[in-house]
C-alpha positions, -999 to +999 in steps of 0.1 A: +382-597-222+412-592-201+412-561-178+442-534-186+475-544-165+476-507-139+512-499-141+530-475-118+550-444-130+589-439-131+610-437-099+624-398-101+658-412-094+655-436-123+674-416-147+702-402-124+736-416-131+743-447-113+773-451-090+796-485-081+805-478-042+823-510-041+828-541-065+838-576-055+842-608-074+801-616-067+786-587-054+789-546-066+776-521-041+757-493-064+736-459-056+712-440-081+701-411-063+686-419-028+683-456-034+714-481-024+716-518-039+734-546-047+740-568-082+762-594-092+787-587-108+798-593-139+766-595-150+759-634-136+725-646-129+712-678-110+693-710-119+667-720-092+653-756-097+622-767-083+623-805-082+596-827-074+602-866-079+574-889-091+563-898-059+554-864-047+586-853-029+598-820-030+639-824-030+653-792-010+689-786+004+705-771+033+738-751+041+751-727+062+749-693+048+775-666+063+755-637+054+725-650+077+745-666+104+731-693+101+717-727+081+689-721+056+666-746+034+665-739+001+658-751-032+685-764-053+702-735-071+733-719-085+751-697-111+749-696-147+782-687-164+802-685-132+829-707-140+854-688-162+847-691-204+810-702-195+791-668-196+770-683-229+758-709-205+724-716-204+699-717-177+685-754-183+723-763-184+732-746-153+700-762-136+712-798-151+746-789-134+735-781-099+711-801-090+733-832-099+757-819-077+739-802-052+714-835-044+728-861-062+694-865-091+695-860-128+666-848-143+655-860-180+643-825-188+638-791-176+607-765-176+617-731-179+592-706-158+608-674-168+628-649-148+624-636-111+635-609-089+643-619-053+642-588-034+637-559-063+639-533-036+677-538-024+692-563-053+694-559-086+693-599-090+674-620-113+674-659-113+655-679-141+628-705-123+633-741-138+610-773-131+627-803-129+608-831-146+620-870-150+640-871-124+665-901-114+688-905-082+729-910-094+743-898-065+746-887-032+750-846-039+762-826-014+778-803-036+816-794-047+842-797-019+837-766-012+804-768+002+788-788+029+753-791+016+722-818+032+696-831+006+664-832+021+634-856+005+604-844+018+565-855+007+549-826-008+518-831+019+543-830+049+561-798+038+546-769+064+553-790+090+583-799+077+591-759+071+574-749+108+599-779+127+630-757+106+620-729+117+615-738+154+653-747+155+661-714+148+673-723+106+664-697+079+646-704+050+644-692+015+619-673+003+615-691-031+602-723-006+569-699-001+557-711-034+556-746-028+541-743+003+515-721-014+507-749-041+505-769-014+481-752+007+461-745-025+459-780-033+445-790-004+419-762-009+409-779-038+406-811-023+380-798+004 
């Protein structure tokens, strides 16, 4: 017998009307009461793609993000629905679409792992987890022209270190990279 989920009670502010302070093309700037956060606008969500080829690499990418100053590893992600007439889009479809052109692999299915919150305290954004399965190299990636984006092919065993040697040059690095390293490090807990 499962133990009862402990669940905590409503925020005071939760039912107070909510205000838009500002509204861009991507991002709205909202307040309910004492608490301030962004959405996306428009209602968009995001696809984030954890790929893992059959040889035990872990394919990640890297840009420069304004908003950190800096370059960050990630994993592949994107939109759903951004481009105009695609707001029925689907996750696995938005996953199939960026990670071809983000790293330049196809993948012959996806695994959808349900929805996420990034940071729940100060956004209002959700992305939908996807696992890549069957995947096959068609191209370099890279991304639109827009974007300058690196592939990265790293062995799932090498991956801290790989993660610590980022970090030591002074790169970000998503937060949605924590759980591979923590299936890595569990892993190798079970190994010992």
């Amino acid at each position: 017998m499962s133990e009862p989920i402990a669940q905590p009670g409503r925020d005071p502010d939760a039912d107070l009307p909510e205000d838009v302070m500002w509204q861009g093309k991507f991002v709205t700037a909202k307040k309910r009461g004492r608490w301030e956060y962004a959405s996306r606008s428009r209602g968009i969500r995001a696809a984030a793609i954890v790929a893992i080829d059959d040889q035990d690499h872990v394919i990640l990418v890297s840009q420069y993000r304004v908003p950190l100053g800096r370059i960050c590893l990630e994993i592949p992600a994107g939109l759903i629905g951004d481009d105009d007439g695609q707001s029925d889009e689907s996750a696995e479809v938005a996953a199939g679409r960026e990670l071809e052109e983000e790293t330049g692999y196809r993948a012959a299915r996806f695994e959808n792992l349900g929805s996420f919150f990034s940071s729940p305290g100060m956004v209002s954004e959700s992305f939908t987890l996807l696992r890549a399965h069957g995947l096959t190299k068609i191209g370099e990636g890279g991304g639109t022209e827009s974007e300058d984006i690196v592939v990265h092919r790293i062995p799932r065993s090498g991956l801290a270190e790989f993660v610590a040697r980022w970090r030591a040059m002074g790169h970000g690095v998503d937060v949605r990279i924590a759980m591979l390293l923590a299936s890595v490090d569990l892993l190798e807990g079970e190994r010992k």
